[in-house]
C-alpha positions as YAML, in Angstrom:
chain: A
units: angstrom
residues:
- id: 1
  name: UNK
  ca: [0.00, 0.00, 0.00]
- id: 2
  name: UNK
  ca: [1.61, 3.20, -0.95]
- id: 3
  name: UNK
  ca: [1.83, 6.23, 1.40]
- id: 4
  name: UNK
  ca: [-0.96, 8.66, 1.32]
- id: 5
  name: UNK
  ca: [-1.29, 12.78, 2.16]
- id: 6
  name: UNK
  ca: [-4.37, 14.85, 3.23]
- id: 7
  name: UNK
  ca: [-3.99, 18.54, 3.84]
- id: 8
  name: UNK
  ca: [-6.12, 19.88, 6.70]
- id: 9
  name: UNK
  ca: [-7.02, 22.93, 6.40]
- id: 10
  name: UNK
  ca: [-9.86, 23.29, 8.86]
- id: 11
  name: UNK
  ca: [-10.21, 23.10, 12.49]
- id: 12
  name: UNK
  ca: [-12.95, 20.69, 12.48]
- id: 13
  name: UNK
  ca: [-10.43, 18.60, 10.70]
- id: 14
  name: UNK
  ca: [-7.55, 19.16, 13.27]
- id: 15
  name: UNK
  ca: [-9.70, 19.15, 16.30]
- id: 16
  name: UNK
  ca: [-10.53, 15.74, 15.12]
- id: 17
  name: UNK
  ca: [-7.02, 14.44, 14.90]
- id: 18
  name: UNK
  ca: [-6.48, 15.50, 18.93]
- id: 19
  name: UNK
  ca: [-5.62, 11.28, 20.24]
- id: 20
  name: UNK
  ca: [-4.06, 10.18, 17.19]
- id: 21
  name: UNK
  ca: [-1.86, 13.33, 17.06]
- id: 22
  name: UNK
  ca: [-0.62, 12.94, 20.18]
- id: 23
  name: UNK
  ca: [-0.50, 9.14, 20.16]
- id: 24
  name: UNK
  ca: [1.56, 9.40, 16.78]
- id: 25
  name: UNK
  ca: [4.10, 12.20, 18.79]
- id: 26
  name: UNK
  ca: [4.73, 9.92, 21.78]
- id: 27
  name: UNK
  ca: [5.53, 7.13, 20.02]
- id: 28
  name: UNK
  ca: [8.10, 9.76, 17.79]
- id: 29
  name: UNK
  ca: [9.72, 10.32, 21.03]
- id: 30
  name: UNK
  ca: [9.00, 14.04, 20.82]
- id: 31
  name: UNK
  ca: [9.29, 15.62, 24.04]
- id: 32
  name: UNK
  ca: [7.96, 19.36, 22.83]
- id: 33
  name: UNK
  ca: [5.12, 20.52, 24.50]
- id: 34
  name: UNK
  ca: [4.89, 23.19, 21.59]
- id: 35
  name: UNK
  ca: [4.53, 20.24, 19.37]
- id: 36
  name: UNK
  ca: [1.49, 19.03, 20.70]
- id: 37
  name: UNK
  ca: [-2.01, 19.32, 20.12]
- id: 38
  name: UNK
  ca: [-3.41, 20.88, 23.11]
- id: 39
  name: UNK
  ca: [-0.69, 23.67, 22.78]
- id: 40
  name: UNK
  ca: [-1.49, 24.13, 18.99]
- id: 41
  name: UNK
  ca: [-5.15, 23.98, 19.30]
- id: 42
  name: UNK
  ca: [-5.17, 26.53, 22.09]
- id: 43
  name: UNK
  ca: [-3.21, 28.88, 19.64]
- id: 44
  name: UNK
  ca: [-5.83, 28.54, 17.32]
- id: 45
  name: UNK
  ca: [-8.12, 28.82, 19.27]
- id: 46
  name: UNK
  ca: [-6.66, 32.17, 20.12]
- id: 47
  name: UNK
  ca: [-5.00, 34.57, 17.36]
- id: 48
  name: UNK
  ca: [-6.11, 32.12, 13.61]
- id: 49
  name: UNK
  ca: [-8.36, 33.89, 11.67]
- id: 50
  name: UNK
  ca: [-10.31, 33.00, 8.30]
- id: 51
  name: UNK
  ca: [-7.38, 34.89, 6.04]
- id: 52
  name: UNK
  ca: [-4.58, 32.49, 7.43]
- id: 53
  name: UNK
  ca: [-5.72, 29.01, 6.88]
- id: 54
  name: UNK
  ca: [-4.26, 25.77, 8.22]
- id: 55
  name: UNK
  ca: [-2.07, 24.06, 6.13]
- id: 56
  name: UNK
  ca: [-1.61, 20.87, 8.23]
- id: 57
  name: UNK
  ca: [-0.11, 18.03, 5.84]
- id: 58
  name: UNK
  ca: [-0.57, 14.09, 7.10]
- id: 59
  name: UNK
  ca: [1.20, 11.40, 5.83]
- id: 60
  name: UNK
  ca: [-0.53, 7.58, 6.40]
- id: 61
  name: UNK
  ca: [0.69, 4.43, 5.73]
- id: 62
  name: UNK
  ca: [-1.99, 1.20, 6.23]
- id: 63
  name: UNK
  ca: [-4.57, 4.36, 7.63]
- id: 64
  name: UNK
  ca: [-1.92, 4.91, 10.38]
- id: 65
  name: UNK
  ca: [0.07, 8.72, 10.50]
- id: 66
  name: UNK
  ca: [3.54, 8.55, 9.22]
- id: 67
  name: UNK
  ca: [4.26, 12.17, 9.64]
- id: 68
  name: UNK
  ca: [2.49, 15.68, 10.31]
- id: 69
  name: UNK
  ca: [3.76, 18.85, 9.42]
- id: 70
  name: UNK
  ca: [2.00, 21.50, 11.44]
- id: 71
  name: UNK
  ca: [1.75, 24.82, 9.07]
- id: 72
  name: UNK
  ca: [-0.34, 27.10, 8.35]
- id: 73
  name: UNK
  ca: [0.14, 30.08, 5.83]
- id: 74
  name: UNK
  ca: [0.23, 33.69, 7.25]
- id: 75
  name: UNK
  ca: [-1.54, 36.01, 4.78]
- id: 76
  name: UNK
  ca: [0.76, 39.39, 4.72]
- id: 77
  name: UNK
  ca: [0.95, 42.05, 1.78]
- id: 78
  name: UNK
  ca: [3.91, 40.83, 0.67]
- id: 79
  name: UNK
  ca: [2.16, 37.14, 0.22]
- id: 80
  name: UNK
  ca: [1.56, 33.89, 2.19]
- id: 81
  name: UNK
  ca: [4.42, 33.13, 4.65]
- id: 82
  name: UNK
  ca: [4.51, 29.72, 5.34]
- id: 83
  name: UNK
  ca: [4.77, 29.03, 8.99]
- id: 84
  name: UNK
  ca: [4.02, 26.90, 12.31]
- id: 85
  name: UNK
  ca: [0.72, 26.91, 14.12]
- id: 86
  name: UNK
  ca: [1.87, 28.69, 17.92]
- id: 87
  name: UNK
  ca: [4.03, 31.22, 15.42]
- id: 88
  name: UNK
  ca: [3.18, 34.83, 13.66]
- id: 89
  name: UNK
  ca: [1.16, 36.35, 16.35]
- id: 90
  name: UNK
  ca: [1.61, 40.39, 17.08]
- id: 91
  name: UNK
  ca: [4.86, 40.36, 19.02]
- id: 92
  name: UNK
  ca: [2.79, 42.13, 21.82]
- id: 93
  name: UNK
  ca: [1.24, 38.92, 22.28]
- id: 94
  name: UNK
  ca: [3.82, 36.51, 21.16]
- id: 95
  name: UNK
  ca: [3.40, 33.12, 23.20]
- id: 96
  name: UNK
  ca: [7.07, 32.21, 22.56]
- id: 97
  name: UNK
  ca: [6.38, 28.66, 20.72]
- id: 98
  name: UNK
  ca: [10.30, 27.05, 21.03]
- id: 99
  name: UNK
  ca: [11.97, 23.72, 19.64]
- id: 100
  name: UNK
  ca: [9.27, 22.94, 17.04]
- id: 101
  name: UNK
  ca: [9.57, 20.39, 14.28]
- id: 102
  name: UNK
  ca: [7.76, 18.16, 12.00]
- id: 103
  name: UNK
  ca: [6.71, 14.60, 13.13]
- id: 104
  name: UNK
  ca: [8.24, 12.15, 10.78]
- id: 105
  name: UNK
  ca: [8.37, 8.70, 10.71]
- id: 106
  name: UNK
  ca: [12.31, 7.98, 10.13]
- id: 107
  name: UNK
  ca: [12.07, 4.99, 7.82]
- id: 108
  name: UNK
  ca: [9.38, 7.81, 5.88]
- id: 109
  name: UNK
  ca: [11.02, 11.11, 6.61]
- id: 110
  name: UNK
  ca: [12.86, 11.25, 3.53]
- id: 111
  name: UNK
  ca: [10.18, 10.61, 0.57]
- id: 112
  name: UNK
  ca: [7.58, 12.73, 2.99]
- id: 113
  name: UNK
  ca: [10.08, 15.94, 3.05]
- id: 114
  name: UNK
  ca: [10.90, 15.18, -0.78]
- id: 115
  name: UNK
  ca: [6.89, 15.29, -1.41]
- id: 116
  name: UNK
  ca: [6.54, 18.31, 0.61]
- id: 117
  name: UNK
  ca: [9.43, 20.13, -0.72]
- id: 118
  name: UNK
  ca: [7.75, 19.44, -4.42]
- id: 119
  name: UNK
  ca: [4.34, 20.87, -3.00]
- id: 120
  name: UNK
  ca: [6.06, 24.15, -1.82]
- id: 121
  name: UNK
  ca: [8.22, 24.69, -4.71]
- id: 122
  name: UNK
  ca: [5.10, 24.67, -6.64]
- id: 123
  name: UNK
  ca: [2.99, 26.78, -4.61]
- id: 124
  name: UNK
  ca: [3.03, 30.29, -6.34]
- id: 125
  name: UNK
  ca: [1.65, 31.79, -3.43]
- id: 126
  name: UNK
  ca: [3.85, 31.05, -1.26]
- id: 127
  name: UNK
  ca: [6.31, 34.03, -0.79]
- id: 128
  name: UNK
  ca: [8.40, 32.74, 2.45]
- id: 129
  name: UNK
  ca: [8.83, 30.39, 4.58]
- id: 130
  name: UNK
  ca: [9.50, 31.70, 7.97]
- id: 131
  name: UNK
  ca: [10.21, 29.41, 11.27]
- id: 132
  name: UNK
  ca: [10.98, 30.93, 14.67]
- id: 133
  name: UNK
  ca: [12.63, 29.61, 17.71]
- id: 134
  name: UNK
  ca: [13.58, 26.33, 15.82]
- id: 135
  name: UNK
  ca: [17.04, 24.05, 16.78]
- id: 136
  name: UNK
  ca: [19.36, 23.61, 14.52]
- id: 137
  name: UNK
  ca: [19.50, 19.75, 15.05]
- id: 138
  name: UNK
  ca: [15.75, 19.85, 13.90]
- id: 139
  name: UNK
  ca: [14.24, 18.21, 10.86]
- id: 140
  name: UNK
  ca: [12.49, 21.24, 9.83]
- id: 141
  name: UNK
  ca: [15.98, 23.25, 10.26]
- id: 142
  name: UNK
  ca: [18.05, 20.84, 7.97]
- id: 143
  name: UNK
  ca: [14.91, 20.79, 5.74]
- id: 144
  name: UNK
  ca: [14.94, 24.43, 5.09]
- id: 145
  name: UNK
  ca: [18.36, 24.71, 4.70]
- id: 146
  name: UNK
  ca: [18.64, 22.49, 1.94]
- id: 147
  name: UNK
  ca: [15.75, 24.59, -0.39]
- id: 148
  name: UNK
  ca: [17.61, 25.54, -3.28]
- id: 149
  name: UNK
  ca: [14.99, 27.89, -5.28]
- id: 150
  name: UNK
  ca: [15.98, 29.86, -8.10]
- id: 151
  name: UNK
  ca: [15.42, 33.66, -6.93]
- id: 152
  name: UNK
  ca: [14.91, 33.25, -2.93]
- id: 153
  name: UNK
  ca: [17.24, 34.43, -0.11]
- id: 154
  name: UNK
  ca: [18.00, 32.57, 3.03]
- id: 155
  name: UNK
  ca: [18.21, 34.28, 6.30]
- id: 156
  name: UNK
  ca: [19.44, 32.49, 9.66]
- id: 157
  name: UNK
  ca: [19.74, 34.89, 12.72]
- id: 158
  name: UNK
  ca: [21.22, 33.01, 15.92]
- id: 159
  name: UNK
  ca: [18.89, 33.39, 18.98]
- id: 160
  name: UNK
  ca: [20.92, 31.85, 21.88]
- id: 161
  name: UNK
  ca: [21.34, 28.35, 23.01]
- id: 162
  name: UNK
  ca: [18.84, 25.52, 24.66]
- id: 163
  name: UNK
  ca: [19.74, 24.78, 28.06]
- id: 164
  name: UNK
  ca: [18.77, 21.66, 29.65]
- id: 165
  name: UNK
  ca: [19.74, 20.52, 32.84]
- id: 166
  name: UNK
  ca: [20.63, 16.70, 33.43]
- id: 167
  name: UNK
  ca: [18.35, 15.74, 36.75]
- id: 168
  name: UNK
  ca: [20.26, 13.56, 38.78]
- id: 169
  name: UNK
  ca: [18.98, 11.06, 41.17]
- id: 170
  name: UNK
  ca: [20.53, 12.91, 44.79]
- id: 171
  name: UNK
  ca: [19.87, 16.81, 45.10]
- id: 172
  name: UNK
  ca: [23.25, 16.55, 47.14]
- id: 173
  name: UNK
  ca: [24.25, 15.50, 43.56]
- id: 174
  name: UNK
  ca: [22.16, 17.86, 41.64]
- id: 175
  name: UNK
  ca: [24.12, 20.76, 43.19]
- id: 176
  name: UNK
  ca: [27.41, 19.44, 42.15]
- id: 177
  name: UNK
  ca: [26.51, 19.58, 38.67]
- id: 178
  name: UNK
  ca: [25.71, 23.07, 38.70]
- id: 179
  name: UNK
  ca: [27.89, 24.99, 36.33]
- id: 180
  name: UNK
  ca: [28.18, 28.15, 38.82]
- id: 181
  name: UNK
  ca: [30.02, 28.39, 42.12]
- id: 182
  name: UNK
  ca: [27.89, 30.75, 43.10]
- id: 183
  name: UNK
  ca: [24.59, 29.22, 42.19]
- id: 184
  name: UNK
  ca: [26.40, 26.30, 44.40]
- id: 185
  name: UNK
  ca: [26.63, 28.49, 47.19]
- id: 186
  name: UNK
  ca: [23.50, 29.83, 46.79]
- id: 187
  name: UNK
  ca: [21.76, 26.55, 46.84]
- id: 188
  name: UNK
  ca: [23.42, 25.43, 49.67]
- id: 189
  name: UNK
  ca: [22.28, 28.96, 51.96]
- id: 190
  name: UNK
  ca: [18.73, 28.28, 50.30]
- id: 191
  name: UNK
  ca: [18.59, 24.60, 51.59]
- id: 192
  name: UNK
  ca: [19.37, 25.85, 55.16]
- id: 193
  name: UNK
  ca: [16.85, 28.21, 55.63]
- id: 194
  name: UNK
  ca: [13.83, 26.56, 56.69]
- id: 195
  name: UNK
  ca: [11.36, 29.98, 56.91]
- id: 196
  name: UNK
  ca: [10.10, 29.44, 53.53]
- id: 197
  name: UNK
  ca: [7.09, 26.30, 52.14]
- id: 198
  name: UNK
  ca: [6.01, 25.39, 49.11]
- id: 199
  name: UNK
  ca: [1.92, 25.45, 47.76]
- id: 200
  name: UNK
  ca: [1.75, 23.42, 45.11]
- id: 201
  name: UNK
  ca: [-1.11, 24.47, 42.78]
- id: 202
  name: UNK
  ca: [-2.68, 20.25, 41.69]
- id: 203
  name: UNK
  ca: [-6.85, 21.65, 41.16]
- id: 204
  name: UNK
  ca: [-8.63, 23.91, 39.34]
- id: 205
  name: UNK
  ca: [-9.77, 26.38, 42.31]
- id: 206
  name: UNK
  ca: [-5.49, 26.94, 43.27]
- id: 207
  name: UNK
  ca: [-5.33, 27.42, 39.79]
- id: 208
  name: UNK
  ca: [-7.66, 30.13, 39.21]
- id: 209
  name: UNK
  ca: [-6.43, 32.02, 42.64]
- id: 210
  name: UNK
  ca: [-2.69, 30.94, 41.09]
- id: 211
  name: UNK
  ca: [-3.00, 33.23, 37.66]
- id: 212
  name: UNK
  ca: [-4.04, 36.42, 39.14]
- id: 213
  name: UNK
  ca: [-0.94, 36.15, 41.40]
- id: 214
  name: UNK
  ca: [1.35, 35.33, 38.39]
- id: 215
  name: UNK
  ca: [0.11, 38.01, 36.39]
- id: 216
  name: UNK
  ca: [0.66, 40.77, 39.09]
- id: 217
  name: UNK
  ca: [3.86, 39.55, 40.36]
- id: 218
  name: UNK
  ca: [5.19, 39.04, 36.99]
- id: 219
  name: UNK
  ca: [4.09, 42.73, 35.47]
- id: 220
  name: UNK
  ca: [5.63, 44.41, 38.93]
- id: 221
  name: UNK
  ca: [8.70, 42.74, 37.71]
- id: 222
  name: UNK
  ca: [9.47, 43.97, 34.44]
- id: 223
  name: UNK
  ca: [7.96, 47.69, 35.24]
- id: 224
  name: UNK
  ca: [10.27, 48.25, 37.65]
- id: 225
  name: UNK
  ca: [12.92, 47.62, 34.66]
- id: 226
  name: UNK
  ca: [10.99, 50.09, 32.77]
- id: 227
  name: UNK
  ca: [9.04, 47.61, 30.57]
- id: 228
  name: UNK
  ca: [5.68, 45.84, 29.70]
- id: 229
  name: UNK
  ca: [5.51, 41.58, 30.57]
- id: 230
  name: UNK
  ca: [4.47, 39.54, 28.27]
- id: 231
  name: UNK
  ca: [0.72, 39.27, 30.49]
- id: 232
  name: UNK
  ca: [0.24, 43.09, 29.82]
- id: 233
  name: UNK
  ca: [-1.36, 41.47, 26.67]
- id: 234
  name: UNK
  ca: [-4.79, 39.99, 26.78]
- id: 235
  name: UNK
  ca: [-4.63, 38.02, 24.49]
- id: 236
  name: UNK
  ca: [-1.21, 35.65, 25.90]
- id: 237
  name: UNK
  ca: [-3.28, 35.93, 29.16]
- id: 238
  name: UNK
  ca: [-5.90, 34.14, 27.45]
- id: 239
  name: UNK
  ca: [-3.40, 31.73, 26.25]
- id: 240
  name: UNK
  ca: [-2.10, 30.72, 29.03]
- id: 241
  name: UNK
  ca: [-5.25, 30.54, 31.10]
- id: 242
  name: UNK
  ca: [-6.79, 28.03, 28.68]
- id: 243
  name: UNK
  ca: [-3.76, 25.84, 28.05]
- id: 244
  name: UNK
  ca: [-2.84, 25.41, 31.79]
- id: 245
  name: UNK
  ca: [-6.64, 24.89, 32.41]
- id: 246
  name: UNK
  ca: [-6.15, 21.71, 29.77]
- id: 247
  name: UNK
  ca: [-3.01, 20.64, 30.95]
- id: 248
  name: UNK
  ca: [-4.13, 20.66, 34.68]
- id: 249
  name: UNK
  ca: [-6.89, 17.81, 33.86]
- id: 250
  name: UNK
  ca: [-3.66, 15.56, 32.24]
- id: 251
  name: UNK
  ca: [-1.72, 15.98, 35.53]
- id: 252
  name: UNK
  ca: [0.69, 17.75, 32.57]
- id: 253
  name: UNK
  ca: [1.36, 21.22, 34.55]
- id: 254
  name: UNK
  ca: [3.23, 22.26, 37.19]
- id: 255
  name: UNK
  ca: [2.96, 25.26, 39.24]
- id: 256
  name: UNK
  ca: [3.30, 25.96, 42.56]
- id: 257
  name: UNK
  ca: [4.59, 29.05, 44.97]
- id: 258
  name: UNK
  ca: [7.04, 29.52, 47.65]
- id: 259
  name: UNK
  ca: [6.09, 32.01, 49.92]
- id: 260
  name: UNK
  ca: [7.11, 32.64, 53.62]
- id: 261
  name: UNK
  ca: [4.88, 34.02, 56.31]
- id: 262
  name: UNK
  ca: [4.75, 37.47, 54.94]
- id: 263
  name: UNK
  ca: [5.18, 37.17, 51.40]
- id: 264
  name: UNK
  ca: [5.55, 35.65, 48.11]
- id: 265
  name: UNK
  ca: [8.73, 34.82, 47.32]
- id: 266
  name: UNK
  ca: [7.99, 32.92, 43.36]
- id: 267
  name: UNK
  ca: [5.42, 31.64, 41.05]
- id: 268
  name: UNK
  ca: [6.46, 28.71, 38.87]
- id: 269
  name: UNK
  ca: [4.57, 27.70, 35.70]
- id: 270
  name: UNK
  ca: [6.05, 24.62, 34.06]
- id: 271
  name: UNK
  ca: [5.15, 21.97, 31.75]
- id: 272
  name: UNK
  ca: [5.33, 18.00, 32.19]
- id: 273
  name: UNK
  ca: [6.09, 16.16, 28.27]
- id: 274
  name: UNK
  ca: [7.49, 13.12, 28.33]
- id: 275
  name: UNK
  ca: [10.80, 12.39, 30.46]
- id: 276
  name: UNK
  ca: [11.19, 16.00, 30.68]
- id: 277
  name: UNK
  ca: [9.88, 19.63, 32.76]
- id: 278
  name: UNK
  ca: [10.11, 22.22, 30.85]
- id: 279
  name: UNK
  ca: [10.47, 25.83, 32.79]
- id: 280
  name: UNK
  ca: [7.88, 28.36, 30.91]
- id: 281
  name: UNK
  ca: [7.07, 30.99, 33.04]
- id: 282
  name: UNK
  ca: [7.91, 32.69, 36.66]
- id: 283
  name: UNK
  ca: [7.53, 35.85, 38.91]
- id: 284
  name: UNK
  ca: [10.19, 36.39, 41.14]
- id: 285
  name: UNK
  ca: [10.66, 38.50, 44.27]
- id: 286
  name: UNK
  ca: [13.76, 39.97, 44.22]
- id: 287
  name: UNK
  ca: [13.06, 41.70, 47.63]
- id: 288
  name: UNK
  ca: [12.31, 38.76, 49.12]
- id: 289
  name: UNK
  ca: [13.42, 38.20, 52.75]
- id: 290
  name: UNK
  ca: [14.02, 34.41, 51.08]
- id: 291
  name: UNK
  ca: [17.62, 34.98, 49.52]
- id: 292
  name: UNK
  ca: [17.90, 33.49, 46.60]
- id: 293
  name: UNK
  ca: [14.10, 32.99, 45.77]
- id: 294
  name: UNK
  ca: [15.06, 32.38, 42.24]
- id: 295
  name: UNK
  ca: [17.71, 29.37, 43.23]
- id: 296
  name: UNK
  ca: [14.76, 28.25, 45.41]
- id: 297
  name: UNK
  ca: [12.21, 27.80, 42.55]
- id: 298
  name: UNK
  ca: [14.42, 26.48, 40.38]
- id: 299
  name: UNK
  ca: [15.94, 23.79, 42.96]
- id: 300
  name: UNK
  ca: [12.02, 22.66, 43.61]
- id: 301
  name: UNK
  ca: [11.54, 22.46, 40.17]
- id: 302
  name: UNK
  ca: [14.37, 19.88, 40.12]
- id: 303
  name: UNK
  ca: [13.05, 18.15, 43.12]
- id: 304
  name: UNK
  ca: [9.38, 17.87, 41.40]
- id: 305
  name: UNK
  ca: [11.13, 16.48, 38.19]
- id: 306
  name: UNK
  ca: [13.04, 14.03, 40.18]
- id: 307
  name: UNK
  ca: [9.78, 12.86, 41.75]
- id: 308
  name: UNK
  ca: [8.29, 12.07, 38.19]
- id: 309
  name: UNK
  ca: [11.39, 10.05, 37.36]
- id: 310
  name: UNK
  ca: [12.04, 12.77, 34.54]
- id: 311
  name: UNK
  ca: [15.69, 12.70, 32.92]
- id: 312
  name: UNK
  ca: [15.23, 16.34, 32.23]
- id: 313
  name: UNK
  ca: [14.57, 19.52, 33.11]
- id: 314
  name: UNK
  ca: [14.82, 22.58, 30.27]
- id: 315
  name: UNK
  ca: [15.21, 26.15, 31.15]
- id: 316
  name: UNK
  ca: [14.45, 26.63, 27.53]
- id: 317
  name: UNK
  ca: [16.04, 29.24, 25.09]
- id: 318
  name: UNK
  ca: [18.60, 31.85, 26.41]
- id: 319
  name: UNK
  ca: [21.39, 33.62, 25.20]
- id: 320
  name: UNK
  ca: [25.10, 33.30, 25.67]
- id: 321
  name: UNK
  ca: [25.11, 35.72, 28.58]
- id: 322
  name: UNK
  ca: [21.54, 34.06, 30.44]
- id: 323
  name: UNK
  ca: [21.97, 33.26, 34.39]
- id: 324
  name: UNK
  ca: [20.60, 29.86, 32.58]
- id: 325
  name: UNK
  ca: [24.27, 29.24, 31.44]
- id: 326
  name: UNK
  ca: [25.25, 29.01, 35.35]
- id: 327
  name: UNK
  ca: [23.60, 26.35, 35.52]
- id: 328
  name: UNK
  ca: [24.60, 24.01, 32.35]
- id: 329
  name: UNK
  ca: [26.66, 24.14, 29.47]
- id: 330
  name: UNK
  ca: [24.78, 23.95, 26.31]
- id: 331
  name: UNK
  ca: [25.87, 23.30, 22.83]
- id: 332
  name: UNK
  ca: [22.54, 23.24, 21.24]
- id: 333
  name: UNK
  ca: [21.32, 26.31, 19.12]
- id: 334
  name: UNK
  ca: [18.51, 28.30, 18.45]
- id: 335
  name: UNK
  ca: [17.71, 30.10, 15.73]
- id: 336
  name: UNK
  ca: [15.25, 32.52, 13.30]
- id: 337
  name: UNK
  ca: [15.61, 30.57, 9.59]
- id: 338
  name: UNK
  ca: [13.82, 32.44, 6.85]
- id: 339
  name: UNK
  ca: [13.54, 31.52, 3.29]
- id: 340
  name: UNK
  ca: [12.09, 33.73, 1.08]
- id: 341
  name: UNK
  ca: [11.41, 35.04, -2.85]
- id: 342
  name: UNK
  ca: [13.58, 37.99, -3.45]
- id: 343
  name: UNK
  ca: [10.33, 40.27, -4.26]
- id: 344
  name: UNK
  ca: [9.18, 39.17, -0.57]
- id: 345
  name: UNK
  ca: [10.92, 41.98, 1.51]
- id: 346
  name: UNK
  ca: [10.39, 44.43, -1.05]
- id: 347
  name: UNK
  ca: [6.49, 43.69, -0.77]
- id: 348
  name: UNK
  ca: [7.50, 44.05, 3.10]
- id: 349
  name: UNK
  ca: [9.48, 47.64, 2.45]
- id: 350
  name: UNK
  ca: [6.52, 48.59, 0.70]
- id: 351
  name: UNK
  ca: [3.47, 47.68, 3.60]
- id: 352
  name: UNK
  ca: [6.00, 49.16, 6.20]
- id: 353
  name: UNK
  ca: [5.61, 52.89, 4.51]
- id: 354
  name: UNK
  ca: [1.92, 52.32, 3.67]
- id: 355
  name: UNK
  ca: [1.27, 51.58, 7.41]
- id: 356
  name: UNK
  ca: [3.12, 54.63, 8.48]
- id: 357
  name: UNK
  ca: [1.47, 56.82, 5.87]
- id: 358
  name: UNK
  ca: [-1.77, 55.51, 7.37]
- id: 359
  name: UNK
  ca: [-1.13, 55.55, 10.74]
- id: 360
  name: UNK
  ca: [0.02, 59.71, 10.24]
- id: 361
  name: UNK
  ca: [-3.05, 60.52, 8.32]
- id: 362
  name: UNK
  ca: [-5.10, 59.00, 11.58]
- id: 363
  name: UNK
  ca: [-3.39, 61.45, 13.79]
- id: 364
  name: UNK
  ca: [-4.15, 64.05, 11.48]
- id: 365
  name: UNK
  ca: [-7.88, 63.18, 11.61]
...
């Protein structure tokens, strides 16, 4: 039987697919959490509109999915950008999707990409393809790369590094692995101090009292730098409401806050996928009477993921300078890769002074 494709391209379509997607991931060993459905559908569910359709290709072999390339094209006045679902979104709002791939089959994965690179190079309205936050060592990376397309320009802007921490099976061992004397010595004072408890947030009522918190502490943070957080924005408030909601009922999230008798010291918001806890999202006290706090969340973080038997935990994109690098050495990178028709940021030149001819002439009025 040979292999077949089907390109969804509505959601009725791709909320259908929800068990077999993620039955066909696990079994790919992919450990994303921005690979998998209930992180994609939420994004959809969010920012997709009617003028950006889903371009979702599935390969099946014997009725069973092969691969799944999770796309959708962007519609912008300098054309269709092909791109990931979770990816596009007004910066303002920008969820941060990280790591994401497509799901291939190995013994598959080179006829599928071969198909889908003839599909692409024949799509005339297709003016660049555009993925975000994506690791070098990734299919879709190497894929990309490889384009060769008479008239279009490849862009690759480094991002930082992925930084994953090892979890070992002592915390007495943990610490030693630590790349940082100083987050040693830290970790050590912050183990010593017993004024400070843990609330781990495991039902939906300690959730909903949970978010508020995060959102406050996490704003007070960054205006004190000067700046708006990322939940400023509605709409990645809405996000992340609704995906930790989902997550919650699949025992998938993991949040909790250390506070002391007077205060707050950190929120946590983390992800459970596979062997591995993935570290999303935090407020952090810095006047906290708990020294340290941010040592402290990140050392029960560790202890949670040692609990689950996890082999990892991953601090998740950061640059060469990140307080993540005293903690591990990483020699995994991320990256920006663009591919595009030369015409494509000329269209983009083009909407840029339209928009600010616009925007003038509404001052005006």
């Amino acid at each position: 039987m040979s292999i077949t494709l089907s390109v969804i391209t509505s959601y009725q379509e791709f909320k259908a697919l929800s068990s077999k997607w993620e039955s066909f991931r696990q079994d790919q060993n992919d450990n994303i959490f921005c690979n998998s459905w209930d992180w994609l559908n939420t994004w959809i569910d969010i920012f997709s509109c009617s003028k950006d359709p889903l371009y979702i290709h599935i390969w099946r072999y014997n009725q069973e999915i092969i691969g799944i390339i999770p796309c959708y094209l962007k519609s912008t006045f300098a054309g269709n950008e092909l791109r990931f679902i979770g990816t596009g979104e007004p910066v303002k709002s920008e969820v941060c999707s990280e790591f994401q791939d497509f799901l291939l089959k190995s013994e598959f994965a080179e006829k599928i990409l071969a198909q889908f690179t003839e599909i692409v190079m024949e799509d005339n309205n297709i003016s660049a393809i555009t993925f975000n936050n994506v690791l070098t060592t990734s299919t879709a990376y190497k894929w990309l790369t490889k384009l060769n397309i008479s008239g279009w320009i490849r862009v690759i802007n480094n991002l930082g590094m992925r930084y994953v921490i090892p979890v070992k099976q002592e915390q007495t061992e943990q610490l030693l692995s630590f790349k940082s004397k100083n987050i040693k010595r830290h970790a050590k004072k912050v183990l010593t101090d017993n004024h400070w408890r843990i609330v781990t947030i495991n039902e939906t009522a300690l959730l909903d009292s949970f978010y508020p918190l995060l959102i406050k502490e996490h704003n007070n943070t960054w205006r004190k730098r000067g700046k708006l957080g990322a939940f400023e924005n509605s709409d990645f408030v809405a996000f992340h409401r609704n995906y930790s909601a989902a997550i919650l009922v699949n025992n998938k999230l993991v949040a909790f806050k250390i506070e002391t008798e007077t205060e707050i010291s950190a929120l946590f918001y983390g992800v459970i996928d596979g062997d591995t806890l993935y570290y999303y999202q935090s407020a952090i006290n810095h006047d906290s009477k708990l020294p340290s706090a941010g040592v402290a969340m990140h050392l029960v973080a560790l202890d949670i993921a040692r609990e689950h038997n996890l082999a990892f935990y991953d601090l998740m994109k950061g640059n060469n300078h990140s307080y993540k690098s005293r903690y591990t050495t990483s020699d995994i990178n991320v990256v920006n890769a663009t591919f595009y028709r030369k015409k494509y940021k000329y269209m983009q030149f083009l909407s840029k002074i339209k928009n600010k001819i616009f925007n003038k002439l509404k001052v005006k009025v």
